[in-house]
C-alpha positions in Angstrom: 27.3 72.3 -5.3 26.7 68.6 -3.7 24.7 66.4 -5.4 22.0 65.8 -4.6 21.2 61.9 -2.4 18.7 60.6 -4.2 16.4 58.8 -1.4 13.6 56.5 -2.2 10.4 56.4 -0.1 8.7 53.2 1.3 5.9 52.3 -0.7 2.4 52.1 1.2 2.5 48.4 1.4 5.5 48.5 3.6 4.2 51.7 5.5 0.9 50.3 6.4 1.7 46.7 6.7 2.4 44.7 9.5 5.2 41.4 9.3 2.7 39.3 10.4 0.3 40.3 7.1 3.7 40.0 5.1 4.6 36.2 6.7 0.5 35.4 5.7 1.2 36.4 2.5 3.6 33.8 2.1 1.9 31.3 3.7 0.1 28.5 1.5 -4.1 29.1 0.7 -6.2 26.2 0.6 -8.3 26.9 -2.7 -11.7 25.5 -4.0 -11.1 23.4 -6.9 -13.4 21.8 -9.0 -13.4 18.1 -8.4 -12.9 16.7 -12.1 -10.1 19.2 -12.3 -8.1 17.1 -9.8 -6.8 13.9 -11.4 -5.1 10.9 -9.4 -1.7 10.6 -9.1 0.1 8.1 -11.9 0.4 4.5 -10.9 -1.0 4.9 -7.4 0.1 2.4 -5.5 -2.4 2.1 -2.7 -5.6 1.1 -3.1 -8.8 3.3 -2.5 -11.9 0.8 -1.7 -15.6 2.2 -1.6 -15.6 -0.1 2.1 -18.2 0.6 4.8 -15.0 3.2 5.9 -15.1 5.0 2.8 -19.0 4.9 3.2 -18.2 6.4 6.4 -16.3 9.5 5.5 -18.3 10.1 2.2 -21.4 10.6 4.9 -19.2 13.1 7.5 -18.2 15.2 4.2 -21.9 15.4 3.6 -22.6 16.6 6.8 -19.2 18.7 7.9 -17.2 19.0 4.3 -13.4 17.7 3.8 -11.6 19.2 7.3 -8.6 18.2 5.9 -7.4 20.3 2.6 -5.6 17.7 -0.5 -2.4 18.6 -1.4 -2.3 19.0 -5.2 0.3 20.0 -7.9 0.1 22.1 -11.5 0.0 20.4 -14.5 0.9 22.1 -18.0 -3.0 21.1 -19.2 -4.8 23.4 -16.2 -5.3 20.4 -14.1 -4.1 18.9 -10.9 -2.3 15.9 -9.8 -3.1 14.9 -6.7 -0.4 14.2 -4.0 -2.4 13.4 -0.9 -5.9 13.0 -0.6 -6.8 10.3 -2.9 -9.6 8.6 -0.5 -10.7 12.0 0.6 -11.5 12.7 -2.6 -13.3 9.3 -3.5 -15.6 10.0 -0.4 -16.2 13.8 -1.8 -17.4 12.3 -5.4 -19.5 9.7 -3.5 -20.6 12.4 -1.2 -22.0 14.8 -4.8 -19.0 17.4 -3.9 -18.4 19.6 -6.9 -14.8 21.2 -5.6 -12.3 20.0 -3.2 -10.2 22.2 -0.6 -6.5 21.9 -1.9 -3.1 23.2 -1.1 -1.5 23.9 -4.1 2.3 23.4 -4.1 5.1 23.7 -7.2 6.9 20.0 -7.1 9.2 18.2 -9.5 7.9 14.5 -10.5 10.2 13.0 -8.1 9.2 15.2 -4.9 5.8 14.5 -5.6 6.4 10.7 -5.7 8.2 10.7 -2.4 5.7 13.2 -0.9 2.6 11.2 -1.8 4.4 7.6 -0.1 5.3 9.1 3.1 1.7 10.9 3.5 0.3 7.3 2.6 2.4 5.4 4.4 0.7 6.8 7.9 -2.3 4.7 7.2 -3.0 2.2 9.5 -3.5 -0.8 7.1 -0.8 -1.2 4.3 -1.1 -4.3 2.0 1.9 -6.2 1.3 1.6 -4.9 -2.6 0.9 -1.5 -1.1 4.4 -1.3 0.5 6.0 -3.4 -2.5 5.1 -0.3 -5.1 5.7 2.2 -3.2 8.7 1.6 -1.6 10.0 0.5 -4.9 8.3 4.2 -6.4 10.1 6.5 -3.6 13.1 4.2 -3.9 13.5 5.0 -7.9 13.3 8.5 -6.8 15.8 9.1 -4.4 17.9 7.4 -6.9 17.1 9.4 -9.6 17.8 12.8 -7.5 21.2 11.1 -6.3 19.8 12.5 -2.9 22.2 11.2 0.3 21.6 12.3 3.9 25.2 13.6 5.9 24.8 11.4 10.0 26.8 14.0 12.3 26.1 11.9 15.2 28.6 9.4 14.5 32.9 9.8 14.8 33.2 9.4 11.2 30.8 11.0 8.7 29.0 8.3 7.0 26.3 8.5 4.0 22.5 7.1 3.6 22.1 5.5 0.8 19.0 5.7 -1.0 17.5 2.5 1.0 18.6 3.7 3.9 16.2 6.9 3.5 13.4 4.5 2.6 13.6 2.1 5.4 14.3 4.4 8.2 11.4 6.3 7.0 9.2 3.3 7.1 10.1 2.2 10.0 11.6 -1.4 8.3 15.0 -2.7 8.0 17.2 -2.4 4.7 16.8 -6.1 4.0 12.8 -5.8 4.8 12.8 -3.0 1.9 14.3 -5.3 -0.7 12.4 -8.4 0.1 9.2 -6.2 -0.2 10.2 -4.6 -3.5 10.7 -8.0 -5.1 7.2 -8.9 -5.0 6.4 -6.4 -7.6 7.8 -9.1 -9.6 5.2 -11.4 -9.0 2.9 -12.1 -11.2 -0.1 -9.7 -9.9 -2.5 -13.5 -9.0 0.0 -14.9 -6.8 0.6 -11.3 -5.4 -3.4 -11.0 -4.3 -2.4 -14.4 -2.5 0.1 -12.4 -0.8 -2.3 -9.4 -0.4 -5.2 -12.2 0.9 -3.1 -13.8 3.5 -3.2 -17.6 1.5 0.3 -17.6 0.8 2.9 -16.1 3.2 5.5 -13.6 2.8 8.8 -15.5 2.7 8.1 -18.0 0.4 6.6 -15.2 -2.0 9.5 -13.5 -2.5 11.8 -16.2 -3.4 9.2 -16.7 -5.7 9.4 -13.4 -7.3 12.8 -14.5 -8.7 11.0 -16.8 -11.3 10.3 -16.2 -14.9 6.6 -15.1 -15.4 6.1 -17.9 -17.1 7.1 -20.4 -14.6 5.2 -18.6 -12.4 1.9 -19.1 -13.9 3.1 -22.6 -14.4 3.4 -23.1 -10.7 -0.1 -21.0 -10.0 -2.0 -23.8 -11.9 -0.1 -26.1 -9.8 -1.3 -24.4 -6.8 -4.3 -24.4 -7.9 -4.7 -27.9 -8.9 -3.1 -29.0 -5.4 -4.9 -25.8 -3.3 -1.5 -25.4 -1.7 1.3 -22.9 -1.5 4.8 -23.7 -1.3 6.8 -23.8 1.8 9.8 -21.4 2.5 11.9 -24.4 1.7 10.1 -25.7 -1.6 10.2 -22.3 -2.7 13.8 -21.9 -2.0 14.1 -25.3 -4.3 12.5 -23.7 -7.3 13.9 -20.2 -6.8 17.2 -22.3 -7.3 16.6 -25.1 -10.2 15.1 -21.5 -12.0 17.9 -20.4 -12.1 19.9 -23.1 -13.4 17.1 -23.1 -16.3 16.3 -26.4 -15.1 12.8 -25.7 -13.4 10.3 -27.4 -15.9 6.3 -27.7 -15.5 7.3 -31.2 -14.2 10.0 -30.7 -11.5 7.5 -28.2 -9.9 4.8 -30.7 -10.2 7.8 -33.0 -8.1 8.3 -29.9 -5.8 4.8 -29.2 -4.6 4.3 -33.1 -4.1 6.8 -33.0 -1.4 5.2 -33.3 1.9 5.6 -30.7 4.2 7.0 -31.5 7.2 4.6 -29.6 9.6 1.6 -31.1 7.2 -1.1 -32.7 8.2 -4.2 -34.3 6.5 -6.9 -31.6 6.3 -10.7 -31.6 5.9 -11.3 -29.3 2.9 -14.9 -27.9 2.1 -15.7 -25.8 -0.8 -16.6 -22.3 -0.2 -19.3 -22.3 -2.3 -21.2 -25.0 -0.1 -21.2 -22.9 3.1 -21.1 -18.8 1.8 -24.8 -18.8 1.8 -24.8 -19.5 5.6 -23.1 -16.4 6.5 -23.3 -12.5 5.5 -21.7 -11.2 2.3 -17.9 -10.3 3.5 -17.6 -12.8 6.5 -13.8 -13.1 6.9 -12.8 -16.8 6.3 -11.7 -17.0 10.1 -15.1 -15.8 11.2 -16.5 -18.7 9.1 -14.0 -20.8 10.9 -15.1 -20.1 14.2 -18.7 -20.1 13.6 -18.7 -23.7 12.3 -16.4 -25.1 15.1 -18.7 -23.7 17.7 -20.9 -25.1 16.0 -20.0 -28.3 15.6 -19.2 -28.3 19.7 -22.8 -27.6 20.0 -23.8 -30.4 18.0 -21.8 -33.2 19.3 -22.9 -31.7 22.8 -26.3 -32.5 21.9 -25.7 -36.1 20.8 -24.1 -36.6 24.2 -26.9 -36.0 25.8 -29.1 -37.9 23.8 -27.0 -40.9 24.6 -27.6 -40.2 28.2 -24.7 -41.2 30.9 -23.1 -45.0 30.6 -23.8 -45.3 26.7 
C-alpha cells in the first residue's frame, strides 16, 4: 500500500486574507507615546530655540496635534531615543501634550546618528556649529561602519569614501566638509562669534588649529581690541602655533597689524542705544534705523540754514 502524502492545509489567516492586509501588516504604525518616555538624542547637534517659530508650531499642535509622526528608537530601559522630531516635540511640551505620534524603528547607534543628520539637515537655517557637529557626527559613523558606495556610471569602478557620502549628501564640497568640521575645535566663545556672524568663516578655521589655550589668549585680545583677525593674520598665527612660537605677545603684535581694507570706524556701545529699539532688533536693523536717521537730521539742519548759508 502507498503511503500516504501527508498535505498541510492553509491556515485561516492565509485563506481569508488579502496581500494587501498582509503588506499593511508589515508596514510601520505610528504609536502614541507618552512624551517623557521619549528622550533627546545624545549630543544633539542642532539647536532647538523656544523663538516666535517654535511659538508658532506649539500653537498649531494645540489646535490640529503633530501632523507629522517623530521617528524614535528602543532603548534597553523602556524609553525612546529620539531620531527626528526634536523641535516637534519641544512645541508638544510647550503645547501641554502628554504623548507624541511616533514611528518606532530597530536602529544600531550609528544608523541612528546618520539618520537623525540627514532629516536635520533639510532645515532651512543651519548654523555654522550646526553643520560643524554633525557633519563631523555622521562622518565618525560612516567610518566606523567602513560603509563605501560602488559609482557604476563611470569606465572604471571607483569608491566613496566616507567624505564623499557626507558632502554629496549635503550638498558641499569635500574640502567644505573638513573646513567645517575643524571648527568643532574652537573653543565654543569664538565659535558663537562664528555662529553670530562677528567673525567670518575662513579666518575661523585656521583658527581652530590653535591650542585652546592660545585661543582664549587671542579671545581676550579680541576682546580688548573689538576685532577679529583677518584671513591673513589668522594664517600668521595658525603658523607661528605651530612652530610653538605663538606667545600672548606675538598675537598682541599680530592683531595690531593694520588691515589693509581697514578704515577708522565710529564705535558706540550697545548698551547706549538697545533701549531705543525692541528686544531682538538684529544689529543691521539697528544700523539702518540710525542712518536714516541721522539723514533726517542733517536734513533738517539744512533747512534751518536756509539757501546761501
Amino acid at each position: 500500500m502507498a503511503n500516504a502524502v501527508k498535505m498541510t492545509l492553509p491556515s485561516a489567516t492565509d485563506l481569508f486574507s488579502t496581500q494587501e492586509t498582509r503588506d499593511d501588516a508589515q508596514r510601520e504604525k505610528v504609536q502614541e507615546i507618552a512624551l517623557d518616555l521619549v528622550d533627546d538624542f545624545p549630543d544633539h547637534p542642532f539647536h532647538v530655540k523656544n523663538d516666535e517659530a517654535m511659538q508658532t508650531m506649539a500653537a498649531s499642535i494645540r489646535e490640529v496635534g503633530i501632523q507629522t509622526p517623530l521617528i524614535v528608537r528602543p532603548k534597553e530601559d523602556g524609553h525612546y531615543e529620539l531620531v527626528s522630531g526634536h523641535r516637534r516635540k519641544f512645541a508638544a511640551a510647550l503645547a501641554g501634550s502628554e504623548t507624541l505620534p511616533c514611528i518606532v524603528r530597530e536602529m544600531t547607534r550609528d544608523e541612528a546618528v546618520i539618520a537623525m543628520i540627514d532629516a536635520n539637515l533639510q532645515r532651512e537655517v543651519i548654523l555654522p556649529s550646526e553643520k560643524a557637529f554633525s557633519y563631523k557626527m555622521k562622518l565618525d559613523a560612516l567610518s566606523r561602519q567602513g560603509k563605501r558606495t560602488d559609482l557604476t556610471s563611470v569606465p572604471v569602478a571607483q569608491k566613496l569614501t566616507s567624505r564623499q557620502i557626507v558632502a554629496e549628501k549635503a550638498g558641499e564640497s569635500q574640502d567644505q566638509v573638513r573646513r567645517y568640521i575643524r571648527l568643532t575645535a574652537l573653543i565654543s566663545a569664538l565659535l558663537q562669534m562664528v555662529d553670530d556672524d562677528k567673525m567670518a568663516f575662513r579666518p575661523a578655521v585656521e583658527l581652530s588649529y590653535l591650542q585652546k589655550t592660545e585661543q582664549e589668549i587671542l579671545l581676550e585680545a579680541m576682546q580688548a581690541q573689538d576685532a577679529t583677525p583677518s584671513l591673513a593674520q589668522a594664517i600668521k598665527m595658525k603658523q607661528f602655533s605651530q612652530e610653538g612660537k605663538l606667545t600672548p605677545e606675538v598675537i598682541q603684535s599680530i592683531m595690531a597689524e593694520e588691515k589693509p581694507n581697514q578704515v577708522e570706524q565710529v564705535k558706540i556701545s550697545k548698551a547706549k542705544i538697545t533701549k531705543y529699539f525692541p528686544e531682538g532688533t538684529p544689529a543691521q536693523k539697528m544700523e539702518d534705523i540710525i542712518i536714516k536717521a541721522l539723514e533726517q537730521y542733517w536734513q533738517r539742519e539744512k533747512r534751518r540754514e536756509g539757501p546761501g548759508r
